[in-house]
N, C-alpha and C positions, 0 to 999 in steps of 0.2 A: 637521275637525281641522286647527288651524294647523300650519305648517312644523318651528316647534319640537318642538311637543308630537310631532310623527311622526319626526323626530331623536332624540329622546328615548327613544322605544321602539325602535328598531334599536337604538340603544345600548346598550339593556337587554337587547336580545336578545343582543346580544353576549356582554355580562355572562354574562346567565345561564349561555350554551354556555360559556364559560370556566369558569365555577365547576364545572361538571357536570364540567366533564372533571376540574379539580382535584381532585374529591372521589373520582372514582374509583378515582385513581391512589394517596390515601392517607388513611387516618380524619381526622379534623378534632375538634378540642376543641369541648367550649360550655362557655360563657362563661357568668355571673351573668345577664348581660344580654341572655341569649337563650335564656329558659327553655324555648320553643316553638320551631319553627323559622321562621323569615323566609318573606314568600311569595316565590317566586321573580325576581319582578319588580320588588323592595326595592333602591333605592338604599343602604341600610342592610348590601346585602351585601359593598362596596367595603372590601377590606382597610386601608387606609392609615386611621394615626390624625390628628388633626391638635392644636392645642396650641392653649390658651386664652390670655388674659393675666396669669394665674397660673401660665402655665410647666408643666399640666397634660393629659398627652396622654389624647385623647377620642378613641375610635371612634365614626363614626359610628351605630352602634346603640344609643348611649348618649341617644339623641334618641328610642330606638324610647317607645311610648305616649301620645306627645303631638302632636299635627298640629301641624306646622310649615310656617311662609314658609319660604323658602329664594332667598337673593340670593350673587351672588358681586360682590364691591366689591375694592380696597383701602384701605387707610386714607387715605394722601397723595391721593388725586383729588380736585380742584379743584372739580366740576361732575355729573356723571352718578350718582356714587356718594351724597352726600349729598341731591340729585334721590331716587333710591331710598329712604334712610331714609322721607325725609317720604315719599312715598308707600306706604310700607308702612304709617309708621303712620295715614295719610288711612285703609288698607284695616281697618285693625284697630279705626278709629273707627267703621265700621259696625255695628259687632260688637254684641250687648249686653254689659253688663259682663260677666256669666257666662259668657259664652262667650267672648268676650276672653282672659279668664284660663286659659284652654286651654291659648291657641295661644305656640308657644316658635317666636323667631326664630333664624335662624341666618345669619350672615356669614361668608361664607369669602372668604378677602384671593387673589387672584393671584399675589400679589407673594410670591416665596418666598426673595429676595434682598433686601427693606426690611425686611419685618415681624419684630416681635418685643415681649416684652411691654410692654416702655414705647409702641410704636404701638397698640399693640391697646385701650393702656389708656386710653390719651389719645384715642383714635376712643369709646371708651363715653363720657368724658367731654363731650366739644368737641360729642356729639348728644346726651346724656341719656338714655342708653339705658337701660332697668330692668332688674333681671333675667331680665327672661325673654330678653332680647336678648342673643344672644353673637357675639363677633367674634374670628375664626382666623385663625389660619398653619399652612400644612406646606410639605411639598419640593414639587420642580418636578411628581415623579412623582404624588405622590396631589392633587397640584392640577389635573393632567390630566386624570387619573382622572374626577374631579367632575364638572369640565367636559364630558366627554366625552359623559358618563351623562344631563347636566343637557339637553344640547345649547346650549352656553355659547361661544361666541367669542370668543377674545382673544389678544393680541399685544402682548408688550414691546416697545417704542418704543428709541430709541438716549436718548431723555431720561429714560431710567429708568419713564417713566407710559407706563401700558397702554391699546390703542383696543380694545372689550371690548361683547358686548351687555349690554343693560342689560333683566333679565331676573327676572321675580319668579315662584317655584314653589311650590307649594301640595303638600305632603306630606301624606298622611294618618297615622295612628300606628303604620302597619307600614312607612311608607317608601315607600309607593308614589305616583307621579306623577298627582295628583288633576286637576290644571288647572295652567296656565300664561300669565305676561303678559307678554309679550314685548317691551314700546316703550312707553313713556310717553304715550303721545298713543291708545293703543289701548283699545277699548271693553270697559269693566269688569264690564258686567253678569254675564255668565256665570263669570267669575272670584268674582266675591263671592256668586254664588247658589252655587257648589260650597265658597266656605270656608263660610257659611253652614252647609251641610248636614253636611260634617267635623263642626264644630264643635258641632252640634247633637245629632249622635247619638256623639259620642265619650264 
């Protein structure tokens, strides 16, 4: 188990003790979008919603069903972040078609002081992104949040641009933390045999 992927699960274990306690202390609604209950260890359980470039705020659970990549970018970076597109979609070229059309990507921005939707729109554009690709904004708080869970590093600069891992996560359709690719330069095998498999039996 690499460093991330074991970052990731402390995290979650965090997670979860928080929610437990929260749930104790008061009922909780459900949602449309949570006909079932989440399993425990669901990034999907992270309260904060975050905003499309349609100006339409998404909880995370609204991803639940479908196996998702999962990158944290923002839009304005020069170098690391567009690096990531393409190699996301390098990973999705493996795919057969069928099972391609699964997988929904998701982009969540850093940047909770640039973005907005004319960036968000102009980043689908300026890469080409389909639909299935989306690209977000929220506050500093649920941008933490993410990171936190993802096990994600990063630091706003005094030039406005952020030094940030550059980090691709494989979601299965309940949220949970399937595999993890940490570094550009790092070996793919095992990562594409796990979306692989998602994608196979979802």
């Amino acid at each position: 188990m690499n460093s991330s992927f074991a970052k990731s699960a402390l995290a979650l274990g965090a997670l979860v003790f928080m929610l437990g306690c929260a749930s104790a202390e008061k009922p909780t609604t459900t949602s449309v979008a949570t006909k079932a209950a989440l399993p425990a260890d669901s990034i999907f359980n992270l309260p904060g919603s975050w905003f499309n470039e349609r100006e339409e705020s998404v909880p995370l659970v609204a991803m639940r069903g479908q196996p998702s990549l999962v990158a944290m970018v923002y839009t304005q970076c020069a170098a690391a972040c567009p690096m990531m597109v393409q190699n996301i979609k390098q990973i999705l070229e493996t795919l057969p078609a069928s099972q391609r059309a699964k997988v929904r990507v998701s982009l969540f921005s850093f940047d909770h002081v640039g973005e907005n939707t004319a960036t968000l729109k102009k980043f689908r554009e300026k890469y080409k992104l389909t639909g299935a690709w989306v690209p977000y904004r929220a506050s500093a708080g649920t941008v933490a949040e993410l990171a936190g869970v993802l096990g994600v590093q990063y630091k706003r600069l005094e030039s406005g641009d952020y030094a940030h891992s550059n980090q691709i996560t494989l979601l299965d359709g309940e949220g949970r933390i399937t595999a993890v690719l940490d570094d550009f330069a790092a070996e793919r095998s095992d990562f594409l045999k796990k979306l692989n498999q998602v994608t196979a039996s979802n």
